[in-house]
N, C-alpha and C positions, 0 to 999 in steps of 0.2 A: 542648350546646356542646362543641368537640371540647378536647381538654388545654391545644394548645399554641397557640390564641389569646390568651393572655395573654402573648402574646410580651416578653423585657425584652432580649433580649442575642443581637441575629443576626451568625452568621458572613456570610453572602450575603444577598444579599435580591433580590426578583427586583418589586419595588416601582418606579415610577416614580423618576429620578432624571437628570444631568446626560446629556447626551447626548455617548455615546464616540465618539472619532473611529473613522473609517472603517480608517484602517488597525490599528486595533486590535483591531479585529473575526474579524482574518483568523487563522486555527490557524497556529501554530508551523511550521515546517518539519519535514518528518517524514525520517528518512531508510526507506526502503521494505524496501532491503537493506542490511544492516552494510559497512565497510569493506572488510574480507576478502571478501565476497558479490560488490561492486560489482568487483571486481579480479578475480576468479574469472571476473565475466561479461565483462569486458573482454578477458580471453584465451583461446590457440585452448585446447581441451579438451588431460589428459591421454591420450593413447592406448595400449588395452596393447597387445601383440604383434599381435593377430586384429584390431582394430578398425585399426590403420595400415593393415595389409595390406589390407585394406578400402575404406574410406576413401581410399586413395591407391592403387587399381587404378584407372586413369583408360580411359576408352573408347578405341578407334581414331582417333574422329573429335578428340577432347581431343590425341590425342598429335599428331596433324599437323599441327592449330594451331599448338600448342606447338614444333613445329618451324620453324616461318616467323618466330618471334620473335628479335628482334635479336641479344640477347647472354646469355651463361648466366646471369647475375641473372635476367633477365626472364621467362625460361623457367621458374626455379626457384620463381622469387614467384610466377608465375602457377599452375603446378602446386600449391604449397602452397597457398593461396588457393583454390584450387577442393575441395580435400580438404576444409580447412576448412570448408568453405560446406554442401558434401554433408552433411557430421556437423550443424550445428548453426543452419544456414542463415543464419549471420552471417559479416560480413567485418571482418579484425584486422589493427590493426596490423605492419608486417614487424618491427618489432622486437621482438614479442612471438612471433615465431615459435619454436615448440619446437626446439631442436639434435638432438635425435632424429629429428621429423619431415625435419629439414633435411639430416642424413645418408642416412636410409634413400630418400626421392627421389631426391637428386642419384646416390646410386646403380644405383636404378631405372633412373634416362632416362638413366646414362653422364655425368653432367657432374663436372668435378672443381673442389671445393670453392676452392682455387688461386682459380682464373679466377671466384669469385662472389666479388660484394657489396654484401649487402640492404641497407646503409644506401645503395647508390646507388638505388632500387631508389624512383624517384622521384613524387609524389603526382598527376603527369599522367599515369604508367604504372599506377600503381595502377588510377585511376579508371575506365583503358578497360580493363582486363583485369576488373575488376569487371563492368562493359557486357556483356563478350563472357559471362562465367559467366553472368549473370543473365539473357541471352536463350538457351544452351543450355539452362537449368534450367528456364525458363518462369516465371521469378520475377521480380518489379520492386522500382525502389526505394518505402522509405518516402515515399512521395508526398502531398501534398494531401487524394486522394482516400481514401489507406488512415486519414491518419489522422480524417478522418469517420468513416468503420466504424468504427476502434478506439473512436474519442470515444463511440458511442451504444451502443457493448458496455459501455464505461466506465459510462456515466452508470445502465444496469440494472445490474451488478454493486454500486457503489455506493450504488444505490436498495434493492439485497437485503443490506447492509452487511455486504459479503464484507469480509477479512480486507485491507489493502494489497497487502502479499505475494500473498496468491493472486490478487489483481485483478493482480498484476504479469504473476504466471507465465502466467495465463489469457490476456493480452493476447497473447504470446508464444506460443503455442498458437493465438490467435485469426491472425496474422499470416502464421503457418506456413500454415496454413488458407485465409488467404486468396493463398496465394503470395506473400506480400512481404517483402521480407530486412526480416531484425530490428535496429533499429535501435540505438543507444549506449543505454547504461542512463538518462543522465538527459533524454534525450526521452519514455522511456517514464514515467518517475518523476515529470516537469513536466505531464503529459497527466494523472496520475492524481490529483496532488494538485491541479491546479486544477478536477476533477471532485468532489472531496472538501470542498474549501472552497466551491463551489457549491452542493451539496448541503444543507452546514453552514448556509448563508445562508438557502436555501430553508426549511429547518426552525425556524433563528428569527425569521423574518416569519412562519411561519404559527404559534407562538407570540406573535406580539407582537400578532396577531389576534384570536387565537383567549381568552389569560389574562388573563379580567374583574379588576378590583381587586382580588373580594372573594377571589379562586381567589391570586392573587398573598399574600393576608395568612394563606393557608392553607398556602402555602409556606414563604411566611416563618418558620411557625411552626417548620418541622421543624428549623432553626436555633440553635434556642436552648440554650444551655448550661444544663441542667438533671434533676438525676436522678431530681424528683420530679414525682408525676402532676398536678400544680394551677397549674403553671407559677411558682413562686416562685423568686425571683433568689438564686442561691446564690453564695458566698464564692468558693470552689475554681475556679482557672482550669482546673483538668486535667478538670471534671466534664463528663458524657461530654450529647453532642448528642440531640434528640429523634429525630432523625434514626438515631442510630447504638442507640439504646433499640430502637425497630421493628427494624429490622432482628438484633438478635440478641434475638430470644424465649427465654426460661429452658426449660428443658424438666422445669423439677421439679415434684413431685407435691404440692408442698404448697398448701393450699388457697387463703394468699395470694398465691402466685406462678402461679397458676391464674386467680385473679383478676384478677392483672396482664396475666396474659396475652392474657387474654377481652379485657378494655379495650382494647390496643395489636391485637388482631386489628378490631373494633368501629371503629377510628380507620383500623386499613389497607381496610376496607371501603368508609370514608366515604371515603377521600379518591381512591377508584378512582370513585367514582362519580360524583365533582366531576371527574375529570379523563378521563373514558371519552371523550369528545368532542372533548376533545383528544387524545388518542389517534386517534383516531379520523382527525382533520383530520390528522396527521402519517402517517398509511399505513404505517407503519413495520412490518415483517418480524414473526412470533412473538418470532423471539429480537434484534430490531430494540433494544427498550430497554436488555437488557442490556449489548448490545454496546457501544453507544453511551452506557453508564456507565459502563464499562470506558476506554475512550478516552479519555473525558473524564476519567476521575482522574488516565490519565496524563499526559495535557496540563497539569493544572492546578497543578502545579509550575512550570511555566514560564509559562505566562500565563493569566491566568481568562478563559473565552468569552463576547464581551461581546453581547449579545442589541440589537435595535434601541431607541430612547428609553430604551439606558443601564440595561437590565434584564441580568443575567447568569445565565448558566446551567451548570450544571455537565450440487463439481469434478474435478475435477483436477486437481491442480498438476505442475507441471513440474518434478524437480530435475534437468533434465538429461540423463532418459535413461543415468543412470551416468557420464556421459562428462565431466562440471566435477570439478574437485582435491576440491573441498569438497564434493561430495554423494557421493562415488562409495566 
């Protein structure tokens, strides 16, 4: 009989019990990228000296457009706007336009700053000088269609339980990839965590399948507030989990602690052996568990994952290419 069937005193318990409502079920909102990050992706990059010059050489066929257009705002947004796009295949805000980038053009094409002004520089002129960029570049909007692709790159990223973050930057890679301008950060961010909480579901129904009673009262046990091997209910609030016993093994040579050790190896044996199957039924990646231990403890400050009938459970990346304030 393994220690900690004699269970008296669970933190969790993963036992049949009241049925939690549905929207309780659902993870926390995450944020993917910090404050700072989200800000950084919303505007046009830093440029140093080589990369403007760059960047904002525009083709023959760019400038002659650019000439038929109405008035020097509109010339100016559409030239920046295009620079922008080349670097990082995204389109920004006019008022987050760089004052650097905004001198060294209007110099280039001759316009004098005088006679501009991007706050006229209005959301129907934006949208078709975006149009025009995006058919010289051979790129489309985030449409329908791209965001299928992203969603099925989503959902194996995901299923191999890559990092948020790098499921972010990889989508952004994947988009580039697929020619399609990259969208606002929290399109990409609402695509990934409702791939996330899908996933999260999928995995506690195939728990709630798969963990017989008796596998449940085995769980339970690793719960118990207890220091001693026999399962006996001790005084001490602070005395430490069966759960946190396994996991830190003693490494000393003495013969009782040897002993202890044998026992708590003997119990991590059995309870792989009860749970292989379930393992097993969850598909989960080599480094699939840990990760997804990791997650969940940080979540579990904020809310406990609630499992169905009321059971609970505990590349390459992209920074940018040098060219974002914050990675570079």
């Amino acid at each position: 009989m393994l220690f900690f069937e004699h269970s008296v005193c669970h933190k969790r318990t993963f036992s049949r019990s009241v049925p939690v409502p549905k929207e309780q079920q659902i993870m926390p909102r995450m944020k993917i990228l910090n404050a700072v990050e989200q800000d950084t992706f919303a505007s046009p990059p830093v440029f140093t000296t080589a990369q403007r010059r760059h960047h904002f050489d525009f083709p023959h066929e760019v400038q002659q457009l650019t000439a038929t257009l109405r008035t020097p705002t509109n010339q100016l947004g559409f030239l920046l706007s295009w620079g922008y796009f080349t670097a990082t295949k995204q389109f920004f805000l006019p008022q987050t336009f760089r004052p650097l980038d905004i001198e060294y053009v209007a110099r280039q094409f001759g316009l004098s700053l005088d006679t501009v002004d991007l706050a006229s520089y209005d959301k129907q002129t934006v949208a078709r000088h975006q149009e025009l960029i995006l058919q010289y570049a051979g790129f489309r909007v985030f449409d329908a269609s791209a965001r299928t692709v992203l969603d099925r790159e989503i959902a194996g990223m995901v299923r191999a339980q890559l990092k948020p973050r790098l499921i972010f930057w990889r989508c952004v890679d994947v988009l580039i990839r697929e020619k399609v301008a990259v969208p606002a950060y929290f399109r990409l961010a609402d695509l990934i965590l409702t791939a996330i909480n899908r996933q999260k579901q999928t995995l506690m129904n195939i728990l709630a399948h798969t963990l017989s009673e008796q596998t449940q009262v085995l769980l339970d046990g690793l719960f118990v507030q207890s220091p001693t091997l026999d399962g006996d209910p001790v005084d001490s609030p602070t005395a430490a989990y069966k759960l946190t016993l396994l996991k830190n093994l003693s490494q000393s040579t003495k013969p009782a602690k040897i002993k202890e050790r044998v026992t708590d190896l003997t119990v991590v044996r059995e309870l792989h052996t009860r749970l292989s199957f379930v393992l097993t039924a969850l598909a989960l990646p080599p480094d699939g568990p840990p990760c997804r231990a990791t997650r969940t403890v940080r979540n579990a400050s904020t809310r406990t994952c609630a499992m169905p009938s009321g059971r609970s459970v505990i590349s390459s990346s992209r920074p940018c290419s040098g060219l974002w304030k914050s990675s570079s």
